[in-house]
Each structure stands twice: as C-alpha cells, then as structure tokens.
C-alpha angles and dihedrals in degrees: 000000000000126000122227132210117232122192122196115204102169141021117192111217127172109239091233096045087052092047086049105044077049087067108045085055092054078045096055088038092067097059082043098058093043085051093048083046107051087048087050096055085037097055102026118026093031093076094047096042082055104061 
C-alpha cells in the first residue's frame, strides 16, 4: 500500500464560530483549573499542612 502526501493549504472557518468555539474552551478551562488545583494542594501542600 502506498502512502500518500496531503498538503493542506487552507481551512475555511466563519469569524464568529471561531470567537465562539474560543469560549467554550476559556469556559472548560475554569472547572479544569479548580480541578488541577484542588489535586495540587492534595498531593502537594496536604502532607505538609499536616505536620
């Protein structure tokens, strides 16, 4: 089976699809970073509040 090479040159996206994909994606970032916090201070300041 031969591989082929693709280029892609161009991809066509509308301005406000793009602005709103853009937010979903700062609004799923905020849950993520309390998440990421809460494991942080679990796994890393715990231990040390605890002595």
């Amino acid at each position: 089976m031969d591989r082929q090479e693709v280029v892609v040159v161009d991809v066509r996206i509308p301005f406000w699809s793009l602005v709103w994909l853009m937010v979903k994606v700062a609004l799923a970032a905020i849950p993520a970073f309390i998440i990421l916090y809460v494991l942080g201070f679990l796994l890393l300041g715990l231990p040390n509040f605890l002595r």
